[in-house]
C-alpha positions in Angstrom: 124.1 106.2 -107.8 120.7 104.0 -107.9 121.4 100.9 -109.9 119.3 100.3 -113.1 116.6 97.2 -112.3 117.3 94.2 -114.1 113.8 92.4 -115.5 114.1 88.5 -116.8 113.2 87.4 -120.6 110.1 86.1 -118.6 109.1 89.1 -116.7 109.4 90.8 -119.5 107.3 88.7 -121.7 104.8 88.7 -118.8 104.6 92.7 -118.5 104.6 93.5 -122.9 102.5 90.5 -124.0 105.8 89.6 -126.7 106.4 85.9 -126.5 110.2 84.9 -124.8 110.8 82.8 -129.0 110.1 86.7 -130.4 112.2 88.4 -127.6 115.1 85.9 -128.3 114.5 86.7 -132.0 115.1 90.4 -131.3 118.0 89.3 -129.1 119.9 87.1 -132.4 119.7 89.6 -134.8 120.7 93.0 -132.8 117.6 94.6 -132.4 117.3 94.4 -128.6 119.4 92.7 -126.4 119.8 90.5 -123.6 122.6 91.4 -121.6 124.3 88.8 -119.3 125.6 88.7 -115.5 129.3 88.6 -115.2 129.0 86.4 -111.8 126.3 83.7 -113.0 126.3 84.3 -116.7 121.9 84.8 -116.3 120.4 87.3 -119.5 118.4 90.1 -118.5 117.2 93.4 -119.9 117.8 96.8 -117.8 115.8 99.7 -117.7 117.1 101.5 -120.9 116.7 98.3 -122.5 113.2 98.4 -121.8 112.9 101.9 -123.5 114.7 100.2 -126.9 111.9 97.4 -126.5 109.3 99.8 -126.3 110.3 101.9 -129.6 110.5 98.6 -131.1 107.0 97.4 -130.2 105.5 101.0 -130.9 106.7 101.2 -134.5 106.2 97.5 -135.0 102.4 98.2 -134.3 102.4 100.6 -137.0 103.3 98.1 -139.5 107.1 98.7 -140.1 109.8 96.4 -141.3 111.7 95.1 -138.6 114.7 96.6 -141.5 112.8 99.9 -140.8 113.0 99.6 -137.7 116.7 99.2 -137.0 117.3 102.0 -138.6 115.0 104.1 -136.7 115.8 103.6 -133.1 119.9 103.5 -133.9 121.6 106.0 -131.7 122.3 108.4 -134.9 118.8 108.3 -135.9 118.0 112.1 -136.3 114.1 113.8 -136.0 113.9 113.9 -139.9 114.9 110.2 -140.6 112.2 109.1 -138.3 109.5 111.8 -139.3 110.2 110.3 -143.3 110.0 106.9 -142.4 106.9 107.5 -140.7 105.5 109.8 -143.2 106.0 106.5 -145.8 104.3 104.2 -143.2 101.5 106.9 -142.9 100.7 106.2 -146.7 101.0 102.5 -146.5 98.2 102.2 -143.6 96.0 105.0 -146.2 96.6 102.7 -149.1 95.3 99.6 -146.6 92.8 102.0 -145.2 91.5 102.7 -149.1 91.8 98.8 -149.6 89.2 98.1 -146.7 86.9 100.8 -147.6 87.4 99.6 -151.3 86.0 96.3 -150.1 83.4 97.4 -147.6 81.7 99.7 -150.6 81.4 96.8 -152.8 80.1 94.2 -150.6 77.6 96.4 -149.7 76.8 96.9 -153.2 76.7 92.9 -153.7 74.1 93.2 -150.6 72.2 95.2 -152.4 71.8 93.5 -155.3 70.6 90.1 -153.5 67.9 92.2 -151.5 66.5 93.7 -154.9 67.1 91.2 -157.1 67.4 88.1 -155.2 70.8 87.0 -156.8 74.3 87.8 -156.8 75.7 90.4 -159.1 75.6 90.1 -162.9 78.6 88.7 -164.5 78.8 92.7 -166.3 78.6 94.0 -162.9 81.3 91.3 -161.2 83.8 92.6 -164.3 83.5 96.0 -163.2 83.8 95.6 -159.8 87.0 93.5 -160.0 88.6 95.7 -163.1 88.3 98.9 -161.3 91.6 100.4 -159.5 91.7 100.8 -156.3 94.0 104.0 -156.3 92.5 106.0 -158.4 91.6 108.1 -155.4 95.1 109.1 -155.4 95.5 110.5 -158.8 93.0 113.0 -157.7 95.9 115.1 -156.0 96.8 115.3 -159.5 93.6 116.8 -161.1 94.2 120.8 -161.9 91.5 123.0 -160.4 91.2 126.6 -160.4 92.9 127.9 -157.0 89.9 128.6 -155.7 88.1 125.3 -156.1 91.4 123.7 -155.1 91.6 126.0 -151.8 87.8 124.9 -150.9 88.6 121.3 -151.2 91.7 121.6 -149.3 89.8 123.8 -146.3 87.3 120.8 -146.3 88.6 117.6 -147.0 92.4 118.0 -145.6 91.5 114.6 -143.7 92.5 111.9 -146.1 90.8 109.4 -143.6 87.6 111.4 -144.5 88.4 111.9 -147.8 88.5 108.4 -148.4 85.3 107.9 -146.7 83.6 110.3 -148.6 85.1 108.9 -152.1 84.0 105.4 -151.9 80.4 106.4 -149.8 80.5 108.1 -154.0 82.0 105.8 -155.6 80.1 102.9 -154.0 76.6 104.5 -155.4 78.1 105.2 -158.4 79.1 101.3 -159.0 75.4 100.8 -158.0 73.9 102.6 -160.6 75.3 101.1 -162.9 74.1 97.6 -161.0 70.4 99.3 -161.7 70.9 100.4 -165.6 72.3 97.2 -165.9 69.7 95.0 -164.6 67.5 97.2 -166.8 65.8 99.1 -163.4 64.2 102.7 -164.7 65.2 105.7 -163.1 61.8 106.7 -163.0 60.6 103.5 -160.8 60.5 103.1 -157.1 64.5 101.5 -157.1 65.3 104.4 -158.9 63.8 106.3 -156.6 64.9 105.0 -153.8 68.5 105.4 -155.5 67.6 109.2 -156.0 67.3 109.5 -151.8 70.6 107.6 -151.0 72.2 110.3 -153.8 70.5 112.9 -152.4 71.8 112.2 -148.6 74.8 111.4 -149.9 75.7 114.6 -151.2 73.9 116.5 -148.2 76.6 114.5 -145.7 79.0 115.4 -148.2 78.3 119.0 -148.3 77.1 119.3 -144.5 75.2 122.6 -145.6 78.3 124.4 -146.6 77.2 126.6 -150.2 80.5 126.7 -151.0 81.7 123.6 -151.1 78.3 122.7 -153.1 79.5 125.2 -155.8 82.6 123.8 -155.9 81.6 119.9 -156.3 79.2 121.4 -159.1 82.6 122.6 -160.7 84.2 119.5 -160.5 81.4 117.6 -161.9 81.2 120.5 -165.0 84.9 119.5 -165.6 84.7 116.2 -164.8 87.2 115.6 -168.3 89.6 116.3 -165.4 88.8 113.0 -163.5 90.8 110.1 -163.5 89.4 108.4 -166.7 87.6 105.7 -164.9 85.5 107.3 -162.5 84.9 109.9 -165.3 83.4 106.8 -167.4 81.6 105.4 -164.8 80.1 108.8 -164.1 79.3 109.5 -167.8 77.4 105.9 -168.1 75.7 106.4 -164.9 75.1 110.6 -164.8 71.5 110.4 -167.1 69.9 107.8 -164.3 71.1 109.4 -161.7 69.7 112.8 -162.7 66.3 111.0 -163.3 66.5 109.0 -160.4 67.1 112.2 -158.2 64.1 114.2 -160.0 61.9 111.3 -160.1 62.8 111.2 -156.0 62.2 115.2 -155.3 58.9 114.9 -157.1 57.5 112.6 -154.9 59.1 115.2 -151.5 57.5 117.8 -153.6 54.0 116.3 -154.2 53.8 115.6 -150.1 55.2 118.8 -149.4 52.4 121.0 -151.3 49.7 118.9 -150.0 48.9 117.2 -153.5 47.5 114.5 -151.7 44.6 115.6 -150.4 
């Protein structure tokens, strides 16, 4: 029988990128360890040990607990342990994923602000931004839609990595709206205009030509009482500019289209 190859704490650090202080760490505490030569008393990992390292370093990159992860790769761990821990790491790295784009939306609307108005954001707009909860995108498995609505969603935005893109690509224009009414901008001018387009393409990304899906977002905006109450309140402030903006924006695509200026 072929005799399992023995690697050193320094090969090993060499060949996984883990420094030997973490490899001693996982050594002290159980995780994964060093055996040790009878004959000359030298600590070395085998071949199977190498397998226990790599389960380590695999969930470890997914964020777990090193508590997690004891319990995971012990020999009684069964298919259905592992697939709920994993399922629970899975919604931390959403909730992180929904933190970043969170962040990205509303630096982007602070960006916008100091190229139209040459300053930061308004204290009113800075108490919005920093009052608004970042989960709410996850009370909207909770909203109560007719089947049908609820199967069209589903069919379309079973992707929470997209749906999350999608909510705050929304949520983001929503937020700078409200930037506009608040620094007094009318719908009817050429930022609210200009607003009008990026709602516009917004909702044609969204939709991606697909009628049904447009019937059903019209739905949901009917019955926006449904909503989590904040984004139903920021939609109610911001719904009347956003309509004018919008139809202030297709009359000017209109007036070029029928050759008005001639």
């Amino acid at each position: 029988m072929e005799k399992e190859k023995k690697f050193s704490i320094g090969e090993i650090a060499k060949l996984t990128g883990v420094t030997i202080r973490t490899l001693q760490y996982y050594d002290n505490i159980g995780l994964v360890l060093l055996e040790k030569e009878v004959s000359n008393g030298r600590r070395y990992y085998s071949e199977s040990d190498l397998t226990r390292l790599q389960q380590v370093l695999f969930y470890k990159s997914l964020g777990l607990q090193i508590k997690d992860i004891k319990k995971l790769i012990i020999e009684t761990a069964k298919p259905y342990q592992i697939a709920s821990v994993l399922k629970k790491q899975r919604d931390i790295l959403y909730h992180k994923l929904n933190d970043i784009k969170m962040n990205i939306s509303f630096i982007d609307t602070s960006l916008i602000s100091l190229e139209q108005n040459k300053s930061l954001p308004m204290r009113e707009l800075i108490k919005l931004i920093i009052s608004l909860n970042k989960d709410n995108i996850f009370e909207y498995k909770n909203v109560e839609y007719d089947e049908d609505i609820k199967d069209t969603f589903m069919n379309h935005h079973e992707n929470t990595e997209e749906f999350i893109e999608i909510y705050w690509k929304w949520k983001a224009l929503i937020v700078e709206a409200v930037s506009l009414i608040l620094n007094g901008v009318a719908p009817e001018s050429e930022k609210g205009k200009d607003f009008g387009a990026k709602w516009i393409k917004m909702i044609t990304e969204i939709i991606g030509g697909n009628l049904e899906l447009l019937e059903a977002h019209k739905i949901s905006y009917k019955n926006r009482d449904k909503w989590p109450e904040e984004d139903r309140s920021l939609m109610d402030f911001a719904d009347e500019f956003i309509d004018k903006a919008v139809e202030g924006y297709l009359s000017i695509t209109d007036y070029w289209k029928d050759g008005k200026n001639d």
